[in-house]
N, C-alpha and C positions, 0 to 999 in steps of 0.2 A: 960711357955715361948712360946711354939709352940700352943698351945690355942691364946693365944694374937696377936700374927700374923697373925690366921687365919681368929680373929674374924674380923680383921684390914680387910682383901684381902676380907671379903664375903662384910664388911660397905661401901670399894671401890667398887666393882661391883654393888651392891644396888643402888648408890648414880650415877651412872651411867646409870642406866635403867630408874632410874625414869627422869633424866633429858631429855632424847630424845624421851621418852614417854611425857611428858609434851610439848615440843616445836614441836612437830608432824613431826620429820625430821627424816630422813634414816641416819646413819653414813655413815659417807666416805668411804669404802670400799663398797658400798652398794648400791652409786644413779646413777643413771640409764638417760641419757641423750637421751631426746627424739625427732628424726626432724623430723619439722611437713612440707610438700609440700606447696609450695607457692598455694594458691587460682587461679584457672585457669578465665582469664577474657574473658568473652566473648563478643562482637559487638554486636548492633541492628543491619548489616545488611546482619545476614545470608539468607535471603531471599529475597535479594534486588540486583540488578545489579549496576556493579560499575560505576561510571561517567568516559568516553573517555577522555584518558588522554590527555594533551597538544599537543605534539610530535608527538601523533599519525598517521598523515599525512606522517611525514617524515620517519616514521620505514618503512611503506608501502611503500613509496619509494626506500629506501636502498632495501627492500624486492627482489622488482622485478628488479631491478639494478644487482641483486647476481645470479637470476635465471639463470640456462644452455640454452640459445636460440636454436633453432633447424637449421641448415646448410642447404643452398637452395641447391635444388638437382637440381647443373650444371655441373656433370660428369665428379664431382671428385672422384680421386682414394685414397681409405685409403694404409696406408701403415699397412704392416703387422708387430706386433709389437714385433715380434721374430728375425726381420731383422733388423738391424744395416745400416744408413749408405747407404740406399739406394732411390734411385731417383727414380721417377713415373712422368710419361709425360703423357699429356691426346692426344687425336686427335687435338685439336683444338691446343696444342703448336709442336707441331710435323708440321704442314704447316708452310711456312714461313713467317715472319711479314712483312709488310709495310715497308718500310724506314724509317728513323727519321727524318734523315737529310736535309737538302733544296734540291730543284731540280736545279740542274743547268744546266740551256740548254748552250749546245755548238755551238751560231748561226754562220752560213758559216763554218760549217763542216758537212763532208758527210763522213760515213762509207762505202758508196759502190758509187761508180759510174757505168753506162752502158755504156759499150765498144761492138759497134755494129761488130768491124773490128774485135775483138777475136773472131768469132763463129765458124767460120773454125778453129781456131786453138784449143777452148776448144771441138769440137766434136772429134777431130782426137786424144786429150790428154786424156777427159776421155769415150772414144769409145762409144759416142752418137747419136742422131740424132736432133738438137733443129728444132722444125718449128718455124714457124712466130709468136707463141704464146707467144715462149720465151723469154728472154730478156739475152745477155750476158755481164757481169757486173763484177766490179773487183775493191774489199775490202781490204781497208786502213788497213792493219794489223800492222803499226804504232799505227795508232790511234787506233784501238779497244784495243794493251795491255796497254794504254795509262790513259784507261776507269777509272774510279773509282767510288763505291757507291755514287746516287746523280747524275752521269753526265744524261744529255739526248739531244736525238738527232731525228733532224726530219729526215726520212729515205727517199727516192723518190720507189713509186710505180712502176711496170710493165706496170699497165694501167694511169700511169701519176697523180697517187691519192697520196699523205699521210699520214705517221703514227708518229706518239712522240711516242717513246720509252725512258726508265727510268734502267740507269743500279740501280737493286735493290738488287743485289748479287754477289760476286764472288769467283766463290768455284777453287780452286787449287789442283789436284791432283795428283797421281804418273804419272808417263811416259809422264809427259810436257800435263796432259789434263786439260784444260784451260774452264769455265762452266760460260759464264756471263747471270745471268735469270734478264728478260726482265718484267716492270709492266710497264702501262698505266699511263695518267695523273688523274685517279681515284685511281689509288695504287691497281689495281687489276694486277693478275699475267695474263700474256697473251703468253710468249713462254722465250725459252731462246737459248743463240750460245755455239756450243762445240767445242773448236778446239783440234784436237789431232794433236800433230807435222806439218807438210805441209798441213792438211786435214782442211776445215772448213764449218760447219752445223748447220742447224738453222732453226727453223720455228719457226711463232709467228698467233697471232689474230691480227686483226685493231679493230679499234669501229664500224666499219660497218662488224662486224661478218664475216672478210673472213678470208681465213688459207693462208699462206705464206710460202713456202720452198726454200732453196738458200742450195746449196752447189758449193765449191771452192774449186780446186789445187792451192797450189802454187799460192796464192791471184787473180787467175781467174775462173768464173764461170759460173754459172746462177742464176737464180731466177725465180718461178714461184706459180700462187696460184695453190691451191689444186684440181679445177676444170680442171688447163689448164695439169697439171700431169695427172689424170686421163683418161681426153679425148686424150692423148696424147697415153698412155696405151693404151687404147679401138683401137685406131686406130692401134697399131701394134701388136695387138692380131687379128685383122680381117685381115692385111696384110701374116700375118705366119699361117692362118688357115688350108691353104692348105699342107696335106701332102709333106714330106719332102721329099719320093720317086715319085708321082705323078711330082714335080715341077724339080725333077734330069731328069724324061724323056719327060719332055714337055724340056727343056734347050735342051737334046740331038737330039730331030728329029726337031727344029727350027733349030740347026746345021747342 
């Protein structure tokens, strides 16, 4: 019996060898699956330049559209970038600007008139001497707190000339000081008036390059250019030349 089974189990294995030996296969436990790389394609034109594509104009465009331009050097200040929050003024905003506003002339108004008959009484008030150079005169302090950015007024001269003047500013400060600066019919700055309390001062330019000074008590005063101060000066500097004991005993032996 144990014969017969075996002969059985060797005719199965036999009948099993020759079969896969015959049909030239591997058993299933056995095959083996092999992947093969796709075939790599390659172009005719490795060695050829490519044709400029359509678009190509407009990339170059965008291009230089993207580029950082470089900042014209008109003396600006960089800010420093550790600082937060902080302002930088150049020279040029630090002067004052022009007006914007219209000019409005105030015709038949006068800031200052001259008052021939005050000159006695402004030398004796503010302990002067005017010669004939000067002119004594006496400021509408009405009308100048009146003033507003924009107004302007044609002023009368000493020697009977002209100026337009243009309130271009007005600056208000502690202790009642009162700052109206003075530009031209070109919007150039040419002077400005400062009144502090009863006190009022002033000098400006004309368009004919001369300097002008006025001061006033109590809205009376003077006015005079820079030359007739001056030679006014010179002249009582040669009068007090003379020593101050020399002039006590020439006083005394004329007595």
């Amino acid at each position: 019996m144990n014969k017969r089974y075996i002969f059985l189990l060797v005719a199965i294995v036999v009948s099993i060898y020759v079969y896969y030996t015959h049909n030239d296969s591997a058993p299933p436990s056995t095959m083996i699956t092999q992947y093969q790389l796709p075939a790599t394609v390659f172009d005719n034109h490795t060695n050829e330049v490519l044709p400029i594509p359509d678009d190509f104009n407009e990339l170059i465009a965008i291009e230089q559209n993207t580029q950082i331009k470089p900042v014209p050097n008109n003396n600006l200040l960089v800010a420093n970038p550790f600082v937060d929050d902080v302002e930088f003024t150049t020279e040029a905003q630090q002067q004052p600007l022009s007006i914007n506003s219209n000019i409005n002339l105030l015709t038949g108004s006068d800031l200052w008139k001259y008052r021939p008959a005050l000159k006695q009484h402004i030398e004796q008030q503010q302990q002067i001497l005017l010669t004939n150079d000067y002119s004594a005169m006496q400021v509408d302090d009405d009308l100048l707190k009146q003033l507003i950015v924009g107004d302007s007024l044609i002023v009368a001269l000493p020697n009977k000339g002209t100026q337009q003047i243009i309130i271009s500013a007005i600056q208000k400060k502690k202790n009642n000081v009162v700052i109206w600066e003075l530009q031209n019919t070109q919007r150039q700055n040419i002077g400005k008036i400062t009144q502090i309390k009863a006190i009022t001062e002033g000098s400006f330019i004309t368009d004919s390059k001369q300097e002008y000074h006025l001061r006033t008590v109590k809205n009376k005063g003077w006015i005079a250019s820079k030359e007739q101060l001056v030679g006014n000066n010179n002249q009582a500097v040669k009068e007090n030349k003379q020593p101050f004991s020399a002039r006590f005993l020439n006083d005394n032996e004329k007595q």
